[in-house]
FIZAKOL-243034 format. One line per 3 residues: their letters; for each residue x, y, z of C-alpha. Coordinates in steps of 0.001 Angstrom, whole numbers, plus 500000, padded with zeros to 6 digits. Layout:
A	X:Y:Z ~ ...
***
This chain:
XXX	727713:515685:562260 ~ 725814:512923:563527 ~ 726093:509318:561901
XXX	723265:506901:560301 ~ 724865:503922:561579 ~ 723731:500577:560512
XXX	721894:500323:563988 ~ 719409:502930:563126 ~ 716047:502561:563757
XXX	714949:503598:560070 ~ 713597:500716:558420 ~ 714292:499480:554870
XXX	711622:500652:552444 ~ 711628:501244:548670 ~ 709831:503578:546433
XXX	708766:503231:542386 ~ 707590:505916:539932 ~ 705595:504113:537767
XXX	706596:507059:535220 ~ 709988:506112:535747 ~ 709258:502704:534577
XXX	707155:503359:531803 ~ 706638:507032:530804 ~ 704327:506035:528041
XXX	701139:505882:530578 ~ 700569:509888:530371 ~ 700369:509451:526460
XXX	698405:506082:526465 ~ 695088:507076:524701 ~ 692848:504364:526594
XXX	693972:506694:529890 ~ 693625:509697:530984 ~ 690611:510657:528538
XXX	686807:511240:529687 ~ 684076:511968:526871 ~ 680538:512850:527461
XXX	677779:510159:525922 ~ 675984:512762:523534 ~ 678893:514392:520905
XXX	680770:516223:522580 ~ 684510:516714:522557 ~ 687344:514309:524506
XXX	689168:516310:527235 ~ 691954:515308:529345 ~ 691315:514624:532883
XXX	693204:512754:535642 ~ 690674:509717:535387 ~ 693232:506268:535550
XXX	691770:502878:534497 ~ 692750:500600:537283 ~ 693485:497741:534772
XXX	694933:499862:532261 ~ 697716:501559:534412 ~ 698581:497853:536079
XXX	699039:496305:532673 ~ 701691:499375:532069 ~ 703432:498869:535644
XXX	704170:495802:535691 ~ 705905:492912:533708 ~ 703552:490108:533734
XXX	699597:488780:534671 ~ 699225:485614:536964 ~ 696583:483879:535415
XXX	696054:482005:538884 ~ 695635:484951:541686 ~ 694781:487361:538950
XXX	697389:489774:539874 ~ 699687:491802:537814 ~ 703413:491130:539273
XXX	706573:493475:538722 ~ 709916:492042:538281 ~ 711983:493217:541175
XXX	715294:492767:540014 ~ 714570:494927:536573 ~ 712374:497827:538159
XXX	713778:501078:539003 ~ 713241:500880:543127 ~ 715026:503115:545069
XXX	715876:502870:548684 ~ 714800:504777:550949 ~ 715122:504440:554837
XXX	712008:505736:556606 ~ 710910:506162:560196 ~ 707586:503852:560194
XXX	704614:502845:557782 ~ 701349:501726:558601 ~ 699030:500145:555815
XXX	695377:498769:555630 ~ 694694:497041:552719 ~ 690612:496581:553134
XXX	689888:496535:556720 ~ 686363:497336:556407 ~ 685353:495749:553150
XXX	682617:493403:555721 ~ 679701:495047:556782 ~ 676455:494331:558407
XXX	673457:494242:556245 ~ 670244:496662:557272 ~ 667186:494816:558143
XXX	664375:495251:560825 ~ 665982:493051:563747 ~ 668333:494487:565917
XXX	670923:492253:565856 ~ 672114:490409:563173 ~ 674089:487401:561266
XXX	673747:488300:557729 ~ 676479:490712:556399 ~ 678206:492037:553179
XXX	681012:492641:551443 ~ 681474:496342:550292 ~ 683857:496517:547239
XXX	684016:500191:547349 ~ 686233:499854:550347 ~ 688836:497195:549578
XXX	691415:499182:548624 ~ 694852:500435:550014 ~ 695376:503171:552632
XXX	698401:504021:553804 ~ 701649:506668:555041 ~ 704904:506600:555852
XXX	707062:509508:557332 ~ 711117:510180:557033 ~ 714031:512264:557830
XXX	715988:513200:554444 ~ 719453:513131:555530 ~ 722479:514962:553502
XXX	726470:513844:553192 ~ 729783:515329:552924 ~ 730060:517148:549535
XXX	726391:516710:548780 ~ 726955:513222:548800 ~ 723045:511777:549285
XXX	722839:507880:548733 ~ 719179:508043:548822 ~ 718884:510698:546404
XXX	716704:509113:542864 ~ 714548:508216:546430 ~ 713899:511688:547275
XXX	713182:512941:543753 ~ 710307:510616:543588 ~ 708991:512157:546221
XXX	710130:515249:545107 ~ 708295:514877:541109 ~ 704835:512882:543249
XXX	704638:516717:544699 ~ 705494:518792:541886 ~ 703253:516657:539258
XXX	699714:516017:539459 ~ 698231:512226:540021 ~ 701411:510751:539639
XXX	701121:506650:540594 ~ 703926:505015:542299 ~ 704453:501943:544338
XXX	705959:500719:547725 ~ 707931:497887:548571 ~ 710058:496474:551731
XXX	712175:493557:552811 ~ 709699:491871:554600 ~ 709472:488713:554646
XXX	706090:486626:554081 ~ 704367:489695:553193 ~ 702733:491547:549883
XXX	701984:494752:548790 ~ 699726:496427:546257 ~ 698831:498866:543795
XXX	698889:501181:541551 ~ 698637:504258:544608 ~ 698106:507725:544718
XXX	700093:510306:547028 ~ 696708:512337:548618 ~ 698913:514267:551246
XXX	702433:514985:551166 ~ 703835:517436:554217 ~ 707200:519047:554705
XXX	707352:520512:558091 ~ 710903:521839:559269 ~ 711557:524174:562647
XXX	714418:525345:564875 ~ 714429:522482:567206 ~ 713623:519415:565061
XXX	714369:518274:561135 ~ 712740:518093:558216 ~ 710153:515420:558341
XXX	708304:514524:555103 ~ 704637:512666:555407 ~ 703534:510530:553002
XXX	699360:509441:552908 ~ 698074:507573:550009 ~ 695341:505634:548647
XXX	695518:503315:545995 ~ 693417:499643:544085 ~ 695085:496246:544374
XXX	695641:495142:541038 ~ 699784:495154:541442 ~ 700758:492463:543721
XXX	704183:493121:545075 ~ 706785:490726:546583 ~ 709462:491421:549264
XXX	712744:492608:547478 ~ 715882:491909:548407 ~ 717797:494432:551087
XXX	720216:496834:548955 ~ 723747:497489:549808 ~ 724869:501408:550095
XXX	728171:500924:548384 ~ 730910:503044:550446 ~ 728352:504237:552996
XXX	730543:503924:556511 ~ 733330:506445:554673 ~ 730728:509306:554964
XXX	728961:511092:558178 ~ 725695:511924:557373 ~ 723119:514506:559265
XXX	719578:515745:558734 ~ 718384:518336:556998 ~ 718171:521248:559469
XXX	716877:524750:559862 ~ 720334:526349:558699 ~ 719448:523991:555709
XXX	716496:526008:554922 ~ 716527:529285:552182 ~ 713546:531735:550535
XXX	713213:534340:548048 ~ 710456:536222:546609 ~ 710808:535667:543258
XXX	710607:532420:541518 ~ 713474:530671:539995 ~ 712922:529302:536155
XXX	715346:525999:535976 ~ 717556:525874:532853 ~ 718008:522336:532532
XXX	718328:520532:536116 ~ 717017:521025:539194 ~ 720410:522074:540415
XXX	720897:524714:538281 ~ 717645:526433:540317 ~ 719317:525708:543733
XXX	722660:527026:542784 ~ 721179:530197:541713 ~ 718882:530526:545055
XXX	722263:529783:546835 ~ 724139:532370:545290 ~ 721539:535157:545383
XXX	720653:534373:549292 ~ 724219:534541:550144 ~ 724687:537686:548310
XXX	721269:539412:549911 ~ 722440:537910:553443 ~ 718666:536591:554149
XXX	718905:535019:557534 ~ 721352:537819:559238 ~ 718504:539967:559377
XXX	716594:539649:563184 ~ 713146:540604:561381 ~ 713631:537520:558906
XXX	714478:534911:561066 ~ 712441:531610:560354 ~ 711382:529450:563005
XXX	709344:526608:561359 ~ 708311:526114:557787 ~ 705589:523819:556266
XXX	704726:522962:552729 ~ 701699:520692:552044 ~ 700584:519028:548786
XXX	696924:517401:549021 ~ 694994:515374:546347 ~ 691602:514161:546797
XXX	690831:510703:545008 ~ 687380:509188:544036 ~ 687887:505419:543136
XXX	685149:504118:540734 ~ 683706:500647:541607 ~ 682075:498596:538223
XXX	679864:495872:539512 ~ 681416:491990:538497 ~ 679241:488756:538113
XXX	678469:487373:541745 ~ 679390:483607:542284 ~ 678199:481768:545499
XXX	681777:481952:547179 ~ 681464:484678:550051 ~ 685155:485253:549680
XXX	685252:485818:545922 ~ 683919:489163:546573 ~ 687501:490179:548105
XXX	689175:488983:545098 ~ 691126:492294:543545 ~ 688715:492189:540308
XXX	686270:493021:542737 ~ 687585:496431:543699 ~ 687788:499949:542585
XXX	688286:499928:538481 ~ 688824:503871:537875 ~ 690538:506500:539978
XXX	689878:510131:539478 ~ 691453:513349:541100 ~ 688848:515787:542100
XXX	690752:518431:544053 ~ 694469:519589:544459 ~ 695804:521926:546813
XXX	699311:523625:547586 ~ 699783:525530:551068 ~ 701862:526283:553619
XXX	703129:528577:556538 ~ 706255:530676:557773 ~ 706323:531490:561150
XXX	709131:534765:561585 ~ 710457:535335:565123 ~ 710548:539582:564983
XXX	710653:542267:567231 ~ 708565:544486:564914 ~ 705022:543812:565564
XXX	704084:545013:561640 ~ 706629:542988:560098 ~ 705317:541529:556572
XXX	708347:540904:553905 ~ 705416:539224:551298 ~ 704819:541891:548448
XXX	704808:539667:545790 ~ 703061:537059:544498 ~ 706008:534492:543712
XXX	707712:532901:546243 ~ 710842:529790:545978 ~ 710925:527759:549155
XXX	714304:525141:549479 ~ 714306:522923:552291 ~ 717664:521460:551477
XXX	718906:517831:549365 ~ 717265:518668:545769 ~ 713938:519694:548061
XXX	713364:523290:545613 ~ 709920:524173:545468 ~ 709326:527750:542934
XXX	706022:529128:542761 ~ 704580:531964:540218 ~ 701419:532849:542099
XXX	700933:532831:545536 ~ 697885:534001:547825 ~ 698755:535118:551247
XXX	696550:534889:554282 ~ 696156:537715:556915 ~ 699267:536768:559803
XXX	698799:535393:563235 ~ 700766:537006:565868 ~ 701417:535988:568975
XXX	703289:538259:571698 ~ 706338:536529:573845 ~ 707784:538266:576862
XXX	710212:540677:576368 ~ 708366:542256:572974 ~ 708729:539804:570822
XXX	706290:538374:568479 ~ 705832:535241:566462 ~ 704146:536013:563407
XXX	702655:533306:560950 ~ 702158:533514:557516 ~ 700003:531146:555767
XXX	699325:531087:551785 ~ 697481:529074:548824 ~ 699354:528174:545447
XXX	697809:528397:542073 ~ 698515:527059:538620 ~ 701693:528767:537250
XXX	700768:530382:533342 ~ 700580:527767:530841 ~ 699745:524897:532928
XXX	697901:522222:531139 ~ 696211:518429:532575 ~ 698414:516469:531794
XXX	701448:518035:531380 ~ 703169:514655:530422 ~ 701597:514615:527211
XXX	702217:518086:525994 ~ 704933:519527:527521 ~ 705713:522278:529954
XXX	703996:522938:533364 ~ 701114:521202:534882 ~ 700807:522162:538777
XXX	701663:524765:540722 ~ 705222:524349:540796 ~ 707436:525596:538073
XXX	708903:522374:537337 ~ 708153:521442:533776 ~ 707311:517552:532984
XXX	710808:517226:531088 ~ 712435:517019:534381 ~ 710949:514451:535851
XXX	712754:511494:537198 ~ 715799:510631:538722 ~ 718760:513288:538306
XXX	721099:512701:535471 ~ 723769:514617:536554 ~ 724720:517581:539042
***
């Protein structure tokens, strides 16, 4: 097994569910609500005041930079080692004004686009004995799949340098093969009302005593049903374990996986309110001055299997459900799935790689906003009750 030794190129990066900090912002009554201007009824949408959600986050309001601020030492981050981030945090907010000379000196700020864009990317790794240090990491990134316009934050140990929010996950990728690990993508877009200091570099108590590896292709088990968890996410996994074991999926030649993606995408539409002008330039890239609402317009689930098969006809999908489980507490059980026509591609010696590429949809009895009355909400079936980091297991 190879190590993570402390001369690993990961960097030090942390990770916030602002539901973990304060689950009261999916019951809050000034978010989350839309309402016509004639009568009409309130319905519940993912629409987030900017303003509102920041005053839930964090622990305090600077008065002098206008910023909401969290208290590092009493917020749930959790640590998790990543391979690189990149960030822009309103590179194009200046922009040349139109008029009928070809060149020109006058330009202007556009509020619409000073706000945060940014990914990161990782390799989970796994311990002896299921031992995973980074583990209430992973689950956040686990529940910002699962659960619909979740907000979270991101923090380093950077010196010198902020970061912002509240932000919103708008692509999150799981892409596993034969020849390389699981690799989970992060995107995400988010305002600048949170201002975020550097926090301090954690210690992983007892962390030399173990050997660690990635998360691997052996790591990686399917059935085609999905599984309904009882009380923890474990108790799902436990079950898939024992039932793939018993089936022997994976001795069979016809169902041998090759690579495996899962992909969670959320499309975004940040509101900008206009703000009294003042004769400073620079005022205009004050935080006030950016987007006020947030709204999620479109959500999709997808992914592909590609089989390695000697059987040019070979198609295992039936039924409609199908439980992916890409190893760590990575269980992903779907109700209704929509499968694609295959792509098959001939190698030498007659065999074929055949892709198979499907859409999720809403399991029964989702509602928006899960948070607020129970059950499912997405197209995983996770219910809201299990959110946040694992108690136990």
């Amino acid at each position: 097994m190879s190590q993570v030794l402390k001369s690993t190129n990961y960097e030090i990066f942390y990770i916030l569910s602002i539901t973990d900090k304060n689950k009261s912002i999916w019951k809050d009554p000034n978010l989350l609500k839309i309402q016509s201007h004639k009568r009409g009824p309130v319905l519940d949408q993912y629409v987030w005041s900017m303003v509102g959600l920041s005053k839930l986050a964090s622990d305090n309001f600077n008065l002098k930079d206008k910023f909401f601020n969290i208290n590092n030492s009493k917020a749930p981050w959790k640590l998790l080692p990543i391979n690189k981030n990149s960030e822009a945090q309103g590179d194009s907010v200046v922009e040349q004004t139109d008029n009928i000379y070809p060149i020109t000196t006058f330009m202007n700020p556009n509020s619409e686009n000073f706000k945060i864009k940014g990914d990161f990317d990782f390799n989970p790794v796994v311990g002896q004995d299921n031992f995973l240090p980074f583990r209430d990491a992973y689950k956040v990134i686990y529940d910002l799949t699962v659960f619909p316009s979740m907000p979270f934050l991101v923090s380093s140990t950077i010196t010198g340098t902020a970061r912002y929010g509240p932000l919103f996950p708008t692509r999150i990728q799981y892409d596993i093969s034969t020849d390389q690990p699981l690799t989970i993508k992060v995107d995400y877009e988010g305002s600048k009302f949170i201002k975020i200091f550097p926090n301090v570099p954690t210690v992983v108590q007892n962390v030399n005593d173990y050997n660690f590896r990635t998360l691997r292709s052996y790591d990686v088990k399917y059935d085609y049903a999905a599984y309904v968890p009882t009380g923890n996410i474990y108790d799902s996994i436990e079950q898939l374990n024992t039932y793939y074991l018993g089936l022997g999926y994976g001795n069979n030649f016809n169902e041998k996986i090759i690579s495996l993606s899962l992909t969670s995408t959320q499309r975004f539409e940040f509101e900008v309110t206009a703000k009294a002008a003042k004769d400073d330039f620079y005022y205009a890239f004050k935080n006030e001055q950016g987007p006020q609402y947030c709204r999620m317009v479109k959500r999709t689930v997808f992914g592909t299997i590609t089989f390695s098969t000697s059987n040019p006809n070979f198609n295992p999908f039936e039924r409609n459900s199908l439980t992916l489980y890409f190893g760590s507490i990575f269980l992903f059980s779907m109700t209704k799935v929509h499968w694609q026509k295959p792509k098959i591609e001939m190698v030498s010696n007659n065999l074929y790689t055949i892709e198979f590429s499907f859409i999720a949809s809403a399991v029964d009895n989702a509602v928006v906003n899960g948070f607020r009355y129970g059950g499912y909400c997405s197209e995983f079936l996770i219910p809201t009750s299990m959110s946040g980091p694992i108690k136990n297991g």
